[in-house]
C-alpha positions as CSV (number, residue, x, y, z in Angstrom):
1,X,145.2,78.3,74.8
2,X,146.1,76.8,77.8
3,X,144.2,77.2,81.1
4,X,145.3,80.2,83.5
5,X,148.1,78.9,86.2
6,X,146.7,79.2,89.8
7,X,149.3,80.2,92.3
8,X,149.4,77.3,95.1
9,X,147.0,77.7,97.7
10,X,144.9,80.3,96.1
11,X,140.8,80.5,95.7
12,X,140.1,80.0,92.8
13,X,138.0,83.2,91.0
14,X,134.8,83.2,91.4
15,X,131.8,83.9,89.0
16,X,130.3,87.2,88.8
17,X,126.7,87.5,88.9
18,X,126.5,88.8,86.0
19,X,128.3,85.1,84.5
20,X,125.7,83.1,86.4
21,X,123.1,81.5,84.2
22,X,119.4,82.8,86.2
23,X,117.2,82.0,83.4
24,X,115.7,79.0,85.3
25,X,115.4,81.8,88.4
26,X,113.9,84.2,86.6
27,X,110.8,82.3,85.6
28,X,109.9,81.5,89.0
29,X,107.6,84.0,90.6
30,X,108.4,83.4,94.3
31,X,111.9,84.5,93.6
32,X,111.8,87.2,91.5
33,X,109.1,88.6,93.8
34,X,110.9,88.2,96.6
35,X,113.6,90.2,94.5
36,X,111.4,92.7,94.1
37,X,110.7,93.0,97.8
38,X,114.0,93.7,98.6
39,X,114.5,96.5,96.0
40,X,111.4,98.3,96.8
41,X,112.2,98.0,101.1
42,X,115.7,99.1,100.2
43,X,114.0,102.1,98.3
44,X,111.6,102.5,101.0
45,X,114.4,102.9,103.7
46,X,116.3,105.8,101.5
47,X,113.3,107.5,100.7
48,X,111.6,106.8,104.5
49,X,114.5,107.0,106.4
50,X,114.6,111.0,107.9
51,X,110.8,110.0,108.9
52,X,111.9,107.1,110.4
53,X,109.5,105.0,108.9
54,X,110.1,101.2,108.2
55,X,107.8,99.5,105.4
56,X,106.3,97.7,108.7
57,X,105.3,100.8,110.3
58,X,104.5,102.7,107.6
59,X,102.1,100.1,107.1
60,X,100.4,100.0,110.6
61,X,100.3,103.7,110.4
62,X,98.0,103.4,106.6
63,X,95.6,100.6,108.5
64,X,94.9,102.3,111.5
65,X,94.6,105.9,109.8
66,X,91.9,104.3,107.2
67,X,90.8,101.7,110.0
68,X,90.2,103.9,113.0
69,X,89.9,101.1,115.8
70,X,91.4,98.6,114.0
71,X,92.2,95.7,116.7
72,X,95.9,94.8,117.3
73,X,94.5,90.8,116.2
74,X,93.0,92.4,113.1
75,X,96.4,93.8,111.9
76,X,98.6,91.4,113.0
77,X,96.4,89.0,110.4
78,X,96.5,91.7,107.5
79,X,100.5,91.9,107.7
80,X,101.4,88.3,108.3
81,X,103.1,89.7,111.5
82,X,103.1,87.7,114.7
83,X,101.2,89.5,117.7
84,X,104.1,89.1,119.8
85,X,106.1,91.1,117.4
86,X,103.1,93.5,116.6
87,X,102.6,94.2,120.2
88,X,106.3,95.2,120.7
89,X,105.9,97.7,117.4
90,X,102.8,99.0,118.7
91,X,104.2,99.6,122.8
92,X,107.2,101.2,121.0
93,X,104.6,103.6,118.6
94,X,102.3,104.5,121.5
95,X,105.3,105.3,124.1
96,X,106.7,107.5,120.9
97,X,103.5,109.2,120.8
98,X,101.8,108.0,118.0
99,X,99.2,105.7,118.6
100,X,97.0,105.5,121.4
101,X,95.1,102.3,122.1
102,X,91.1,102.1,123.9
103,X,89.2,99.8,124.7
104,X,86.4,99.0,122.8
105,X,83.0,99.9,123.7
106,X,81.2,97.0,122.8
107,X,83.7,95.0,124.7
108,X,85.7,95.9,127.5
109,X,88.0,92.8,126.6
110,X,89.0,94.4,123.3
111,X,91.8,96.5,122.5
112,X,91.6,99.3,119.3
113,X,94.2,101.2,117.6
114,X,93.8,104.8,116.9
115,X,96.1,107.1,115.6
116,X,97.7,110.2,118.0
117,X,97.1,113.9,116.5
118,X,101.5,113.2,115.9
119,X,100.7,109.8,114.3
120,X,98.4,111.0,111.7
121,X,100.8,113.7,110.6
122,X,104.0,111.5,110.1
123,X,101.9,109.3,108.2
124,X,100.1,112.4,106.3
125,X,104.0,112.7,105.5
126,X,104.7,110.0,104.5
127,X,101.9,109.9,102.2
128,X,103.1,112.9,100.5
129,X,106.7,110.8,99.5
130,X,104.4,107.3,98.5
131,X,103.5,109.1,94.8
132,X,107.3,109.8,93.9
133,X,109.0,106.7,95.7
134,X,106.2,104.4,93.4
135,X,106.7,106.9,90.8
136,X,110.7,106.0,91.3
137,X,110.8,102.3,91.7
138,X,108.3,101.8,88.9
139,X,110.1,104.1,86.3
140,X,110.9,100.9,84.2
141,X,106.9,100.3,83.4
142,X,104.9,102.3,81.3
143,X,101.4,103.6,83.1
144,X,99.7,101.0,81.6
145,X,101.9,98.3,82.6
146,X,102.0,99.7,86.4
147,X,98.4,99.1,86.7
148,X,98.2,95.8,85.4
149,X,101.3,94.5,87.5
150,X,99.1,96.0,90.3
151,X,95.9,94.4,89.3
152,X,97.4,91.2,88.6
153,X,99.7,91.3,92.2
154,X,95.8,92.3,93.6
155,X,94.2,89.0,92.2
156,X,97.0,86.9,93.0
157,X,97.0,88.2,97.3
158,X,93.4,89.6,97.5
159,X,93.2,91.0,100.7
């Protein structure tokens, strides 16, 4: 057989992805996790979206509801976010109506987080749609094997 004839100044074809040899990819854990994260935030952002929820926020809401007076320091440390970008989040959150921030009593300095009456129910909804997205995204995995990928991803980032 003789090689295919490529037209003068044409690209030559391209592999697919599913021709490309991964196998060395597949056994690194950074990547495939970080594979991972972008199927479960693009899953997240279909099943979030008419809340208008991002994984972020939907994140800073679940802290400060089960952390009532959370500092803005405090989360910014739990979600590897920067406290400049936090800060914008949060002034965006409050002027929507859904946090409220106080100053703490035990020092005036300080700065806690609480949730708004309309926080805590668009997070109570979103809540309601974290069972069936997980549900979703994990359908692969028997129950057994959800828990232990959760169990081992707990041990490997304890929090």
């Amino acid at each position: 057989m003789s090689p295919k004839a490529v037209r003068p100044g044409a690209k030559p074809a391209q592999p697919s992805e599913t021709s490309l040899d991964l196998r060395a990819l597949q056994r690194t854990p950074g990547f495939m996790l970080r594979l991972a994260q972008l199927k479960f935030f693009e899953g997240f952002y279909e099943e979030f979206a008419a809340l208008g929820l991002t994984p972020a926020t939907y994140a800073i809401f679940v802290v400060i509801r089960d952390n009532p007076g959370v500092p803005p320091s405090s989360l910014a440390s739990l979600l590897r976010l920067r406290l400049p970008n936090l800060i914008k989040i949060l002034n965006e959150l409050e002027s929507s109506g859904f946090i409220k921030r106080n100053r703490s009593k035990s020092d005036r300095r300080a700065v806690e987080l609480m949730l708004t009456p309309k926080g805590a129910k668009l997070i109570q909804d979103g809540a309601s749609l974290t069972g069936l997205y997980n549900r979703k995204m994990l359908a692969p995995l028997t129950e057994a094997e959800q828990r232990t990928l959760l169990e081992l991803l707990n041990r490997l980032l304890p929090l």
